[in-house]
Structure formats: structure tokens, C-alpha cells
mmCIF file of the N, C-alpha and C atoms, coordinates in Angstrom:
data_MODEL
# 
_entry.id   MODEL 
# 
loop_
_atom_site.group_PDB 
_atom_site.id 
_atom_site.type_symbol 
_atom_site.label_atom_id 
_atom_site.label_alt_id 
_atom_site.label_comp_id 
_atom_site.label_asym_id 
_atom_site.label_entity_id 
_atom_site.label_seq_id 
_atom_site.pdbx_PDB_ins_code 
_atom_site.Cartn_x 
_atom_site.Cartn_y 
_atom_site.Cartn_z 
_atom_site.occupancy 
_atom_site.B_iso_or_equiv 
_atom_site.pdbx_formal_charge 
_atom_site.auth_seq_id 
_atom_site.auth_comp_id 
_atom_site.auth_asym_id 
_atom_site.auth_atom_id 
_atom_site.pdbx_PDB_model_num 
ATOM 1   N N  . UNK A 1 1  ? -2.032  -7.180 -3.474 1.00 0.00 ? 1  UNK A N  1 
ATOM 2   C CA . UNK A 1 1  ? -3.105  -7.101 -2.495 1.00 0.00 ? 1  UNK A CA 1 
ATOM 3   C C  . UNK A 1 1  ? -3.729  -5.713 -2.554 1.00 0.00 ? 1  UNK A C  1 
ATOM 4   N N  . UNK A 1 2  ? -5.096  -5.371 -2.852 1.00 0.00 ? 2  UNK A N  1 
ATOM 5   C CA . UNK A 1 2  ? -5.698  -4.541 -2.761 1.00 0.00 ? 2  UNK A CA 1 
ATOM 6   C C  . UNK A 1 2  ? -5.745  -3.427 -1.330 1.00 0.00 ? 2  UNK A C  1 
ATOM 7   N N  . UNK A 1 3  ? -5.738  -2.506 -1.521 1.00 0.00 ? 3  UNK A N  1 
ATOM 8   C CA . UNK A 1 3  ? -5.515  -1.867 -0.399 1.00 0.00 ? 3  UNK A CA 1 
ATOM 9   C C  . UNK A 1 3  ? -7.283  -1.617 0.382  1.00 0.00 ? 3  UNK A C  1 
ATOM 10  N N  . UNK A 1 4  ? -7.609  -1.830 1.528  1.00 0.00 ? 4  UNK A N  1 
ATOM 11  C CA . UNK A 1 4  ? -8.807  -2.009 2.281  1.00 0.00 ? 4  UNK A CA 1 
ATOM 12  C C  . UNK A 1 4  ? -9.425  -0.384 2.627  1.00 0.00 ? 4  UNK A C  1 
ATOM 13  N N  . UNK A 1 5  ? -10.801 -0.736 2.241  1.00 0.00 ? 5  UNK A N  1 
ATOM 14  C CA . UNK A 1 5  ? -11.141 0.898  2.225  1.00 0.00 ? 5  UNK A CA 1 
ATOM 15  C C  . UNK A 1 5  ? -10.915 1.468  3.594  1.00 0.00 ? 5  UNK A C  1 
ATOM 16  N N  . UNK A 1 6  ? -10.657 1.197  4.370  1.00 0.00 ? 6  UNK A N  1 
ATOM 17  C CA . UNK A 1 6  ? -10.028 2.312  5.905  1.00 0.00 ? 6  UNK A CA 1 
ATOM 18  C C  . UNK A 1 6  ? -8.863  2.249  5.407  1.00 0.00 ? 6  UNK A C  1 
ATOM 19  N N  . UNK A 1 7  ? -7.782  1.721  4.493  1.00 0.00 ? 7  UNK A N  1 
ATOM 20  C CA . UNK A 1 7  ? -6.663  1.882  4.105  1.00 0.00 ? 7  UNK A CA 1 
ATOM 21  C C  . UNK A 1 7  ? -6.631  3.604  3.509  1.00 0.00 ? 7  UNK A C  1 
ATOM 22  N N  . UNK A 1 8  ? -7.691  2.814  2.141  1.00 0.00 ? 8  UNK A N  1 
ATOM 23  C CA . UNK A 1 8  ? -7.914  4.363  1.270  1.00 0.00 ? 8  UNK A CA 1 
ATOM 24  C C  . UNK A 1 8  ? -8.348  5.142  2.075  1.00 0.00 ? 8  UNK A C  1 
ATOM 25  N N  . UNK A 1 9  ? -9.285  5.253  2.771  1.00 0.00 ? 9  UNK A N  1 
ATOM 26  C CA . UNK A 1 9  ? -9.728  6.498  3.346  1.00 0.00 ? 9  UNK A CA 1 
ATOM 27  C C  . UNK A 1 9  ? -8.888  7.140  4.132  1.00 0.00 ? 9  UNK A C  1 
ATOM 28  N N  . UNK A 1 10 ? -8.142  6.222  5.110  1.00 0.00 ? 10 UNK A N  1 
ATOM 29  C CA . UNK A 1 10 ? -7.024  6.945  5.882  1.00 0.00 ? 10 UNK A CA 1 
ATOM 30  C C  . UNK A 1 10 ? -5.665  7.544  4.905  1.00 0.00 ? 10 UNK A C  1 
ATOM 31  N N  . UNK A 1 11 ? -5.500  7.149  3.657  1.00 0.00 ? 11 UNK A N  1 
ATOM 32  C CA . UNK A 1 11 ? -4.523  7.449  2.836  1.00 0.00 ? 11 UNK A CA 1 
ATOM 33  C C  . UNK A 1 11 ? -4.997  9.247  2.364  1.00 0.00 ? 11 UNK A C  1 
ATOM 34  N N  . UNK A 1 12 ? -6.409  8.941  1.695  1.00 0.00 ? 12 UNK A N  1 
ATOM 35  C CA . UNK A 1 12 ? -7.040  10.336 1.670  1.00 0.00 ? 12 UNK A CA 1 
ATOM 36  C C  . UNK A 1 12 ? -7.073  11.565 2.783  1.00 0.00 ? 12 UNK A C  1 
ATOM 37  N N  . UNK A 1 13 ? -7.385  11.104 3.739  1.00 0.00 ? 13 UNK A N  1 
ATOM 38  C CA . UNK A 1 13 ? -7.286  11.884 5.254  1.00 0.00 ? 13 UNK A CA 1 
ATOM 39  C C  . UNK A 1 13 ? -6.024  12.496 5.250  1.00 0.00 ? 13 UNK A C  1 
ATOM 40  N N  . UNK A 1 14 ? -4.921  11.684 5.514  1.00 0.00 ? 14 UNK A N  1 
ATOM 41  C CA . UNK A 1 14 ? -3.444  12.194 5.760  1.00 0.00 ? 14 UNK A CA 1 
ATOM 42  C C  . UNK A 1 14 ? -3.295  12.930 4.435  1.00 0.00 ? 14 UNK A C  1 
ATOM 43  N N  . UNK A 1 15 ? -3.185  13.184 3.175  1.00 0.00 ? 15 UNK A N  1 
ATOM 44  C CA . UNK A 1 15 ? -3.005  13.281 2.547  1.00 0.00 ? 15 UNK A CA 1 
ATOM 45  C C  . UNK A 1 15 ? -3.819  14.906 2.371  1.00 0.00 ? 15 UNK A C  1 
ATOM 46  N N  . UNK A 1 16 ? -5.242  15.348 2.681  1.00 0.00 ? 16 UNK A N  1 
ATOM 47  C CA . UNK A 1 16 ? -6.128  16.247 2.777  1.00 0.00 ? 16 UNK A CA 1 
ATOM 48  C C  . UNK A 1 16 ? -5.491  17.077 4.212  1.00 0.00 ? 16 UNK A C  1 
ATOM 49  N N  . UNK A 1 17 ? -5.069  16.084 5.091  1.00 0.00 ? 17 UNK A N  1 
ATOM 50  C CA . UNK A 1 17 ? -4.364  17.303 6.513  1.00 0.00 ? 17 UNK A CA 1 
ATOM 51  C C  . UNK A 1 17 ? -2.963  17.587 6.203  1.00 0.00 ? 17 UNK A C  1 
ATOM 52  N N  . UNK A 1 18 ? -2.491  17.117 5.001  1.00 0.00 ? 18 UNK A N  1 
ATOM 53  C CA . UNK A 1 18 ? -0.746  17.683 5.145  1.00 0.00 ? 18 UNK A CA 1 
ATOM 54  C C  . UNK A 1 18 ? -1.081  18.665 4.207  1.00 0.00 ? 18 UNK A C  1 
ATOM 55  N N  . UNK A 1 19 ? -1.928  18.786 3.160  1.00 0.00 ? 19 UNK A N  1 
ATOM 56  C CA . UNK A 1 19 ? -2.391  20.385 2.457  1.00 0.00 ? 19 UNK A CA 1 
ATOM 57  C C  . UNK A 1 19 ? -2.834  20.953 2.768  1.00 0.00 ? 19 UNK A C  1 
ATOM 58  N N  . UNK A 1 20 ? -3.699  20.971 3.801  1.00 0.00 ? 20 UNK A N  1 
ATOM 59  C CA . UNK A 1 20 ? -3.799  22.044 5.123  1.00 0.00 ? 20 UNK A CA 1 
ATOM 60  C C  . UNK A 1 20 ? -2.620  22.327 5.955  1.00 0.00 ? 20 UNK A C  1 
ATOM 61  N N  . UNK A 1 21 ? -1.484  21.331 6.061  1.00 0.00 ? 21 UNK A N  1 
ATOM 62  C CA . UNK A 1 21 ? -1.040  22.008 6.401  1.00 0.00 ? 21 UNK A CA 1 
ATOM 63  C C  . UNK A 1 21 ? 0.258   22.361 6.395  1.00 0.00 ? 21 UNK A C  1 
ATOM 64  N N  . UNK A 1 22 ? 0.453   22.199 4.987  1.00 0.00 ? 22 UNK A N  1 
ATOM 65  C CA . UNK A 1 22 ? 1.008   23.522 4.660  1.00 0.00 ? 22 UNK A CA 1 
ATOM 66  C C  . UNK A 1 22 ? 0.493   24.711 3.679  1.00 0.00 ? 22 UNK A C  1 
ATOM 67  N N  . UNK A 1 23 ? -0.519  25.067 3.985  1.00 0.00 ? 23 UNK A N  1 
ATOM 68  C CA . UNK A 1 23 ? -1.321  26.163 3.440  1.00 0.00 ? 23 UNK A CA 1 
ATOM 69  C C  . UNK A 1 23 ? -1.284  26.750 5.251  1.00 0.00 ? 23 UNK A C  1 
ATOM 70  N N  . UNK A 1 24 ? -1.577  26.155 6.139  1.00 0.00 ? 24 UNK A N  1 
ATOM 71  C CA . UNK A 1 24 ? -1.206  26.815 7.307  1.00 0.00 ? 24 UNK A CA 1 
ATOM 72  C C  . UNK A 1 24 ? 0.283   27.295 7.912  1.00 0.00 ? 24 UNK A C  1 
ATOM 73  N N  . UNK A 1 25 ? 1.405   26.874 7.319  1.00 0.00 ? 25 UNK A N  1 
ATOM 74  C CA . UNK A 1 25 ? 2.584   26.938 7.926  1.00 0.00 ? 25 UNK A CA 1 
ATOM 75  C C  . UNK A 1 25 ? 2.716   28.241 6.527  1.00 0.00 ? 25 UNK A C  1 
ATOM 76  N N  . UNK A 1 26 ? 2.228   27.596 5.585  1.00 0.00 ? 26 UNK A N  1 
ATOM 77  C CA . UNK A 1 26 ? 2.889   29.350 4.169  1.00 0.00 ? 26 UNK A CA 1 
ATOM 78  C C  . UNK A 1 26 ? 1.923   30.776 4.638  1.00 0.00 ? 26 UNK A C  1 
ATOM 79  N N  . UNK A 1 27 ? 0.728   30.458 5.587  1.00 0.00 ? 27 UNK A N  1 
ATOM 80  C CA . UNK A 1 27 ? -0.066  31.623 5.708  1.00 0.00 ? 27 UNK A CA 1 
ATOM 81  C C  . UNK A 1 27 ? 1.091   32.017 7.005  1.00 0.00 ? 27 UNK A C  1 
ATOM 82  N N  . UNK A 1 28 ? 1.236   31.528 7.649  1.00 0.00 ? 28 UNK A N  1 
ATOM 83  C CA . UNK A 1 28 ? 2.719   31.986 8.863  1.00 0.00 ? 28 UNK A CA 1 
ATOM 84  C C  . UNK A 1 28 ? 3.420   32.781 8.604  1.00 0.00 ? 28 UNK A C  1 
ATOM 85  N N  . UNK A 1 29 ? 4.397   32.219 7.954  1.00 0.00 ? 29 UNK A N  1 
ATOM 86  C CA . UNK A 1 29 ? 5.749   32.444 7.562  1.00 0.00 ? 29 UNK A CA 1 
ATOM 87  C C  . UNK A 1 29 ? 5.788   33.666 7.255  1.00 0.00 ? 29 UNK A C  1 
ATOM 88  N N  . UNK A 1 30 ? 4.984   34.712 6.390  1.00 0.00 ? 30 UNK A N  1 
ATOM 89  C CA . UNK A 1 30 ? 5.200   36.028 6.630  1.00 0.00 ? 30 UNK A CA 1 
ATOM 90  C C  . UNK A 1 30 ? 5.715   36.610 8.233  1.00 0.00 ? 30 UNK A C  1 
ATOM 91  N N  . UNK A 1 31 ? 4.814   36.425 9.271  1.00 0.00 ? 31 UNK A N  1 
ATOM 92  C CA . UNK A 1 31 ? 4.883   37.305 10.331 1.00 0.00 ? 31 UNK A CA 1 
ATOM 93  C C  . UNK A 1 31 ? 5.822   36.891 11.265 1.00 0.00 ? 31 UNK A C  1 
ATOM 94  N N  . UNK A 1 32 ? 6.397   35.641 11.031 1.00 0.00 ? 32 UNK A N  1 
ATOM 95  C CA . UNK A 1 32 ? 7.597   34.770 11.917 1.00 0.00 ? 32 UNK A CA 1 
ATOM 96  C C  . UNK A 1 32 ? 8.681   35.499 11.723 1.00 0.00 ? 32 UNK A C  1 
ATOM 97  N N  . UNK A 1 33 ? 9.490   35.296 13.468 1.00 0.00 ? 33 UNK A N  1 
ATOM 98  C CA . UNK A 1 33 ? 10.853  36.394 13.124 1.00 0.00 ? 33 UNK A CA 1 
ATOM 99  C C  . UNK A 1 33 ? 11.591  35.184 12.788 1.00 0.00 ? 33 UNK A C  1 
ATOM 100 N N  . UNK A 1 34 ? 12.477  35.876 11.918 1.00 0.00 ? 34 UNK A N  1 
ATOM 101 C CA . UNK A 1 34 ? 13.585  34.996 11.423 1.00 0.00 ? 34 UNK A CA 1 
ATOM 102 C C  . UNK A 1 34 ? 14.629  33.770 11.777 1.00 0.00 ? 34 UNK A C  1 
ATOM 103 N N  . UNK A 1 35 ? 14.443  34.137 13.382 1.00 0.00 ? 35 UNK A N  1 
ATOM 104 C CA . UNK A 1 35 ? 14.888  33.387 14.582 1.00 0.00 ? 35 UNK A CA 1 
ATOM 105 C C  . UNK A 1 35 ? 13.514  31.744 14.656 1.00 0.00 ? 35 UNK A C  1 
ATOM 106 N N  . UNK A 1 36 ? 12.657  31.989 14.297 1.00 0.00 ? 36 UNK A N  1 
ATOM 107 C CA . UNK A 1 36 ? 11.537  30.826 14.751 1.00 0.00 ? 36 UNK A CA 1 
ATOM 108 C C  . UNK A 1 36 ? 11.949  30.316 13.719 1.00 0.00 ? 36 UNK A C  1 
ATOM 109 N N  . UNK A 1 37 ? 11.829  30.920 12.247 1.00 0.00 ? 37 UNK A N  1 
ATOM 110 C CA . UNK A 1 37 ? 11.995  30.684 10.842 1.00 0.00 ? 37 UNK A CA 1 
ATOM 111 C C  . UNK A 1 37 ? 13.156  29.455 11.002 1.00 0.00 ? 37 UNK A C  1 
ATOM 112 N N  . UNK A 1 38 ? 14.430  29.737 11.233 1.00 0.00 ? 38 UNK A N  1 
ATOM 113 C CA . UNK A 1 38 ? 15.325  29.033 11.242 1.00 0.00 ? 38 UNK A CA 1 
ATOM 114 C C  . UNK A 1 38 ? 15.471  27.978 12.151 1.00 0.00 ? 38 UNK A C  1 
ATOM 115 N N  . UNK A 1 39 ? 14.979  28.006 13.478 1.00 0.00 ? 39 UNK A N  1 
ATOM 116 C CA . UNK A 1 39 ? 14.214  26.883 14.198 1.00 0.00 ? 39 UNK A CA 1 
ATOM 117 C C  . UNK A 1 39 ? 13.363  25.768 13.665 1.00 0.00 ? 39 UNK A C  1 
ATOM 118 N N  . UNK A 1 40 ? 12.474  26.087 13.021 1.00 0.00 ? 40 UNK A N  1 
ATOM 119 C CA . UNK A 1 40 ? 11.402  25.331 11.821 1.00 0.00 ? 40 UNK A CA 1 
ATOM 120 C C  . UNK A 1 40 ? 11.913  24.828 11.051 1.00 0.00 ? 40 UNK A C  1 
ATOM 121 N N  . UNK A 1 41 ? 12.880  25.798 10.204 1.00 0.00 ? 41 UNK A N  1 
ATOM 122 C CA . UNK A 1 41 ? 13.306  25.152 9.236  1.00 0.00 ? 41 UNK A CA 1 
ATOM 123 C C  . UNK A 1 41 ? 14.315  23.599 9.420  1.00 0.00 ? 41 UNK A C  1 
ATOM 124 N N  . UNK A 1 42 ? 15.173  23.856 10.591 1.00 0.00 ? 42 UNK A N  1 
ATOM 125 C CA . UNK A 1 42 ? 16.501  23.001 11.347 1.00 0.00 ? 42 UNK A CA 1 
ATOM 126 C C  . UNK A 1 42 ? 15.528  21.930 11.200 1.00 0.00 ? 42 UNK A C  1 
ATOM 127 N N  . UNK A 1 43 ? 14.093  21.699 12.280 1.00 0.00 ? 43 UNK A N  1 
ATOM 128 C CA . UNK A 1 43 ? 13.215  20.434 12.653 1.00 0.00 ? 43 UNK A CA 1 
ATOM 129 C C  . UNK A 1 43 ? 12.954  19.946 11.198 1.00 0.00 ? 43 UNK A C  1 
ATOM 130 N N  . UNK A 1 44 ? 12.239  21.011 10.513 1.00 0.00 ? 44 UNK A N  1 
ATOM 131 C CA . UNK A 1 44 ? 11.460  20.046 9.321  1.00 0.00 ? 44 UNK A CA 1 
ATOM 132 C C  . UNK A 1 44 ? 11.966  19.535 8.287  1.00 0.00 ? 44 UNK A C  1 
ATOM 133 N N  . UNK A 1 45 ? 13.712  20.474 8.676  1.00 0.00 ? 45 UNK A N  1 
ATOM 134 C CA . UNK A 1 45 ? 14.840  19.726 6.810  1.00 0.00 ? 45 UNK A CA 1 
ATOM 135 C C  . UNK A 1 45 ? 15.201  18.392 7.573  1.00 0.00 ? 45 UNK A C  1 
ATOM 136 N N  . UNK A 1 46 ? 15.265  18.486 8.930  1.00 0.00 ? 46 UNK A N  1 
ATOM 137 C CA . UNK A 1 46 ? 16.060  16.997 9.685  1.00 0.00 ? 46 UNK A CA 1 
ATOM 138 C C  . UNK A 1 46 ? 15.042  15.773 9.792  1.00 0.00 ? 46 UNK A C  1 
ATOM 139 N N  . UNK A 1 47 ? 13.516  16.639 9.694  1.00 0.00 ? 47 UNK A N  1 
ATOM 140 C CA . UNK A 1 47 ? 12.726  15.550 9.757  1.00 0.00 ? 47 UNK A CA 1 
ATOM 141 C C  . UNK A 1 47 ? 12.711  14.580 8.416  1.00 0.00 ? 47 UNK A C  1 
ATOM 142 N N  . UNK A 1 48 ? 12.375  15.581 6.990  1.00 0.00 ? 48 UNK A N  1 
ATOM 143 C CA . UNK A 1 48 ? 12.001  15.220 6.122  1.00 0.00 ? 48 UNK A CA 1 
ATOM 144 C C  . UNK A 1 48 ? 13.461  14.703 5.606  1.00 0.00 ? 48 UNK A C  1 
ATOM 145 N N  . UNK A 1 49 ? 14.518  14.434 5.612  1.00 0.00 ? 49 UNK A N  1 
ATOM 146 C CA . UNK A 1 49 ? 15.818  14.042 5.408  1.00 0.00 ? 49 UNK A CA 1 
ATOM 147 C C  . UNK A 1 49 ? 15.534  12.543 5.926  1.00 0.00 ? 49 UNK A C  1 
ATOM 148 N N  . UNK A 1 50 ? 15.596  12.158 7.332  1.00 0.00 ? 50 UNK A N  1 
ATOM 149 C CA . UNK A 1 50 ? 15.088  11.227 8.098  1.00 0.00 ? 50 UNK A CA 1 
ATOM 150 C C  . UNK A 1 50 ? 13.836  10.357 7.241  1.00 0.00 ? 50 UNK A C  1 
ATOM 151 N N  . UNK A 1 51 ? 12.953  10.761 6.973  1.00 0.00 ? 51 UNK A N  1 
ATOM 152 C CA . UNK A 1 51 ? 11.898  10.060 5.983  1.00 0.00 ? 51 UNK A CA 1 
ATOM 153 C C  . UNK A 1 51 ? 12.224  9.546  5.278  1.00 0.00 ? 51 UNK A C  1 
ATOM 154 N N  . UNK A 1 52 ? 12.798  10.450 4.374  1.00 0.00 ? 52 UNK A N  1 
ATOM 155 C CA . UNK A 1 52 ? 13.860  10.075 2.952  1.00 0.00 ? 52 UNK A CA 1 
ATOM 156 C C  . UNK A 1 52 ? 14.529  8.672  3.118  1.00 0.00 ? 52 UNK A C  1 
ATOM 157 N N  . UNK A 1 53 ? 14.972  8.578  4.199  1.00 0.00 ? 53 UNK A N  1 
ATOM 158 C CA . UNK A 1 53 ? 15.766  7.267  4.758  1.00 0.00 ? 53 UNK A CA 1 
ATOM 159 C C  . UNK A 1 53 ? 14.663  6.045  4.949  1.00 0.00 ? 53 UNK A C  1 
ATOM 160 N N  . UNK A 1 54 ? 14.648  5.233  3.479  1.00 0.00 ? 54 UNK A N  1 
ATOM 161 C CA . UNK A 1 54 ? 13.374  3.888  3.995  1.00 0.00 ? 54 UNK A CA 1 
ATOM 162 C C  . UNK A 1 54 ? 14.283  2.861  4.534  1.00 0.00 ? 54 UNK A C  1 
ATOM 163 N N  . UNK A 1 55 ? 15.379  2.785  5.074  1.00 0.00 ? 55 UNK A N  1 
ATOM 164 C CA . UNK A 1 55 ? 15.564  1.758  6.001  1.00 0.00 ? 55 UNK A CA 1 
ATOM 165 C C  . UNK A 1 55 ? 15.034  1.765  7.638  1.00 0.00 ? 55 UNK A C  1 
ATOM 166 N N  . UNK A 1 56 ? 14.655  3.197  7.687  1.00 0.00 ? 56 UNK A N  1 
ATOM 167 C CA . UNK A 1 56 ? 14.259  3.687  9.194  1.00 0.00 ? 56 UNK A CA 1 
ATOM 168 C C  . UNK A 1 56 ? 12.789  3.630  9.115  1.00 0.00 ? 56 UNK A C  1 
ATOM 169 N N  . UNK A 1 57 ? 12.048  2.290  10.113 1.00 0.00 ? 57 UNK A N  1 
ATOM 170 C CA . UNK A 1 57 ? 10.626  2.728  10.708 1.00 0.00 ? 57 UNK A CA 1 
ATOM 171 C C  . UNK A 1 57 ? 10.143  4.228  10.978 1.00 0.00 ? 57 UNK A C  1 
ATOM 172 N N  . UNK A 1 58 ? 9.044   4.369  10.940 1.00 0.00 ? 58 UNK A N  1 
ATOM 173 C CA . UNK A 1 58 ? 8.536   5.777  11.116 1.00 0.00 ? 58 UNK A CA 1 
ATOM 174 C C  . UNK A 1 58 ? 8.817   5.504  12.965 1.00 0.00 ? 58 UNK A C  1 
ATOM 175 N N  . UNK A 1 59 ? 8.667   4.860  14.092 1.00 0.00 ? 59 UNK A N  1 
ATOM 176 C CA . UNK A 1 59 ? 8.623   4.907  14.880 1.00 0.00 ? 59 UNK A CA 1 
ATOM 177 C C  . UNK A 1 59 ? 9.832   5.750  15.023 1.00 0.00 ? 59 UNK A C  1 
ATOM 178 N N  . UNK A 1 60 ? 11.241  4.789  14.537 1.00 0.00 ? 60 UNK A N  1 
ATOM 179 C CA . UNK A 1 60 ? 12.744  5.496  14.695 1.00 0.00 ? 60 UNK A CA 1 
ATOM 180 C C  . UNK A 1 60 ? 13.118  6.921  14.203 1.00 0.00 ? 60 UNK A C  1 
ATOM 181 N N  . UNK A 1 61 ? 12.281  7.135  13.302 1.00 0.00 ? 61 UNK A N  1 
ATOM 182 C CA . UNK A 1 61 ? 12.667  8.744  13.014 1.00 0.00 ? 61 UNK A CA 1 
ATOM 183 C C  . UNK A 1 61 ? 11.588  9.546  13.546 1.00 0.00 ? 61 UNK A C  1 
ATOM 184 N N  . UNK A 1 62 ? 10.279  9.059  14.486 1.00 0.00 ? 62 UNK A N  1 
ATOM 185 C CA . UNK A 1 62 ? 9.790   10.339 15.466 1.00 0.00 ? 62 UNK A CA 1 
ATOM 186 C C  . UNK A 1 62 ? 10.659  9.969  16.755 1.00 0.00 ? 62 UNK A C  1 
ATOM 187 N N  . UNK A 1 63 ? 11.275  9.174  16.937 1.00 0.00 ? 63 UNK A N  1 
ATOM 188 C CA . UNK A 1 63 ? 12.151  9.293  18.300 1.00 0.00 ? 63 UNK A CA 1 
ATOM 189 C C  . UNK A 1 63 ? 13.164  9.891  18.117 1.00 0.00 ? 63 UNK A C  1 
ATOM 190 N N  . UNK A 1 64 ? 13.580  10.153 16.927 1.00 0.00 ? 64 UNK A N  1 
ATOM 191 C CA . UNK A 1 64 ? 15.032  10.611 16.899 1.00 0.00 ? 64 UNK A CA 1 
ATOM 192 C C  . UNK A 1 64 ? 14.445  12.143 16.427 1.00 0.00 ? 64 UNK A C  1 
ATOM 193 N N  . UNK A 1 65 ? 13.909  12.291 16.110 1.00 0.00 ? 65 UNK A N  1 
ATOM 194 C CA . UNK A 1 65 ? 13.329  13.816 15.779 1.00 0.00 ? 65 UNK A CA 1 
ATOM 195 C C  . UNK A 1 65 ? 12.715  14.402 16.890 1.00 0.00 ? 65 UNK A C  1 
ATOM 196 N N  . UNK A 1 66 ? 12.072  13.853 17.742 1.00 0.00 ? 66 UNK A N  1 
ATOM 197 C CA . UNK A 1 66 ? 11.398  14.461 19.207 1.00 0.00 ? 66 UNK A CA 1 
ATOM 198 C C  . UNK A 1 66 ? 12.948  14.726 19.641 1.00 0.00 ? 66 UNK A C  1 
ATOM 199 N N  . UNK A 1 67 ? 13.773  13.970 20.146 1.00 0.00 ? 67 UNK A N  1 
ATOM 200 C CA . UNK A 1 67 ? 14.886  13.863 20.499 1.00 0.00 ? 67 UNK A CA 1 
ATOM 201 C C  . UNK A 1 67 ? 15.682  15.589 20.226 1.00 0.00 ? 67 UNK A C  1 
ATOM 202 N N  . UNK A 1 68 ? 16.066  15.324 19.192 1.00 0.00 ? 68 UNK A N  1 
ATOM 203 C CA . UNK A 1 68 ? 16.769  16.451 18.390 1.00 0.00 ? 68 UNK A CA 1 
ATOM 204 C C  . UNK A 1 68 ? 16.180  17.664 18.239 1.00 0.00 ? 68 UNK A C  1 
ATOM 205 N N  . UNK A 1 69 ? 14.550  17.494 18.225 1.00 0.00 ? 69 UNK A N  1 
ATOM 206 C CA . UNK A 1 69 ? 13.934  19.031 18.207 1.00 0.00 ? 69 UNK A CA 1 
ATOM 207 C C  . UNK A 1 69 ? 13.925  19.350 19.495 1.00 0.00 ? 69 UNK A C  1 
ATOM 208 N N  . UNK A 1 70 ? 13.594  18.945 20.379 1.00 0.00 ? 70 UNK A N  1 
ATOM 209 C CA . UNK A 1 70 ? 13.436  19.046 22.134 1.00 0.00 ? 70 UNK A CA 1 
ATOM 210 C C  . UNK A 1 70 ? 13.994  20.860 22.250 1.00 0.00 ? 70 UNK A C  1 
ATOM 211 N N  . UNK A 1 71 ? 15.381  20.556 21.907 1.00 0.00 ? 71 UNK A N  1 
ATOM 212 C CA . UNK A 1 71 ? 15.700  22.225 22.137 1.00 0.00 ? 71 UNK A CA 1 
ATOM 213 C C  . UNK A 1 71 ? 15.194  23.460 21.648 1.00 0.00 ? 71 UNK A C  1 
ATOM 214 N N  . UNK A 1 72 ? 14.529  23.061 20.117 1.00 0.00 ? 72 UNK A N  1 
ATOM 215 C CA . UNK A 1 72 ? 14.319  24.064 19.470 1.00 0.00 ? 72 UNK A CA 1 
ATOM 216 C C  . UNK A 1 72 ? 12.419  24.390 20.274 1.00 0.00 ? 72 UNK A C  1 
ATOM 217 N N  . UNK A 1 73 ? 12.099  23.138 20.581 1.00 0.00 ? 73 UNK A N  1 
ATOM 218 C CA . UNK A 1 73 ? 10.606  23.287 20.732 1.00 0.00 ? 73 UNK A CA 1 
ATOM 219 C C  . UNK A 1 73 ? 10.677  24.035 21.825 1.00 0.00 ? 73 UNK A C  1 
ATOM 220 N N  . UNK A 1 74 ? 11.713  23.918 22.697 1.00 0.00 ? 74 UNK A N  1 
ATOM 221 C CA . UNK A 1 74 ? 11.448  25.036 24.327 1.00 0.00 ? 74 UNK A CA 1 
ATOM 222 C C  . UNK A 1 74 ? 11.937  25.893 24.183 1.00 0.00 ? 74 UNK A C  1 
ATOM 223 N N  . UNK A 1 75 ? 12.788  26.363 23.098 1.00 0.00 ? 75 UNK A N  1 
ATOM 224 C CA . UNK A 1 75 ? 13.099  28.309 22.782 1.00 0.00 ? 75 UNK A CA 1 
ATOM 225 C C  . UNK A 1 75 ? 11.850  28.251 22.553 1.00 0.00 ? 75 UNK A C  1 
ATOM 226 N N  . UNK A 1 76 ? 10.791  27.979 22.034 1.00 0.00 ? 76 UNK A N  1 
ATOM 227 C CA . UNK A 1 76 ? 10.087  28.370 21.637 1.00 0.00 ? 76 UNK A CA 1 
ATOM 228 C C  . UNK A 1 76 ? 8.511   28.354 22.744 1.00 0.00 ? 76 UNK A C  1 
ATOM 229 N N  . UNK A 1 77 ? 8.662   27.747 23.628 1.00 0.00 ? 77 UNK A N  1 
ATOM 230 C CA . UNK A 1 77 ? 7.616   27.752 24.723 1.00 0.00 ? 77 UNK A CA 1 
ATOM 231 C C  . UNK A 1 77 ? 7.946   28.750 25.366 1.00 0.00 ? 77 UNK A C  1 
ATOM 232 N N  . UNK A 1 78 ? 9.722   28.934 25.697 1.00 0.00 ? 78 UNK A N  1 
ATOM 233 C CA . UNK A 1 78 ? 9.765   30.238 26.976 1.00 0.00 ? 78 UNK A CA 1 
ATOM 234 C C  . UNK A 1 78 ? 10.103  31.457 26.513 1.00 0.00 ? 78 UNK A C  1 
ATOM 235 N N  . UNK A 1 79 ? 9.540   31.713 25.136 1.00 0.00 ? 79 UNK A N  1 
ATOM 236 C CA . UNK A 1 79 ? 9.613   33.049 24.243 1.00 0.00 ? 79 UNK A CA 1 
ATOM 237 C C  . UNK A 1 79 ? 8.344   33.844 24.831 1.00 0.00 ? 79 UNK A C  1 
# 
């Protein structure tokens, strides 16, 4: 089955905002203290680990990742 052009286009889109952004998270990472650094890093190795896993809906691994980051995201609000 052919994929439907709001398919492609939305494939292009996501695809054009995740190289933004990480061209935005590598322009960061210089001035981050080492403490956020390792915060970031905890969320995004547990996220992208979680992905890795295709038996899990995307729904189940942003609930379980909101879940699990929760702590790291409010060191980081009441900094």
C-alpha cells in the first residue's frame, strides 16, 4: 500500500524537526552544567532504549517515559 501524501509530508516534517533538533540540543551542550547533562542524558538513553522496543506502542513508552522523567524534569524547573 502506497503511503498517502499527508503520510509523506508528515514523514518529511518529523523527520526536518528532529534535525533541528538536534542541531539545537549539540548548540547547548557546551554551556550545560554537567548535572543537567546527566539528567538529559538518563531521559533520552531511557527514552530511545524504550523505542528500540517494537513490541511497545508509542503511546506505552510516552507514559512510561513522562512517568520516569517526572523527577528529572522538576530538578530542573526549581533550579
Amino acid at each position: 500500500m502506497a503511503a498517502s501524501a499527508l503520510d509523506t509530508d508528515l514523514d518529511r516534517q518529523i523527520a526536518a524537526t528532529h534535525a533541528r533538533f538536534v542541531e539545537a540540543m549539540a548548540a547547548r551542550l557546551p554551556s550545560m552544567e554537567t548535572e543537567t547533562k546527566e539528567r538529559y542524558f538518563g531521559v533520552l538513553s531511557t527514552l530511545v532504549a524504550k523505542l528500540e522496543h517494537e513490541g511497545k506502542s508509542l503511546r506505552e513508552v510516552l507514559n512510561e517515559t513522562m512517568a520516569e522523567a517526572a523527577g528529572a524534569i522538576m530538578l530542573e524547573l526549581v533550579r
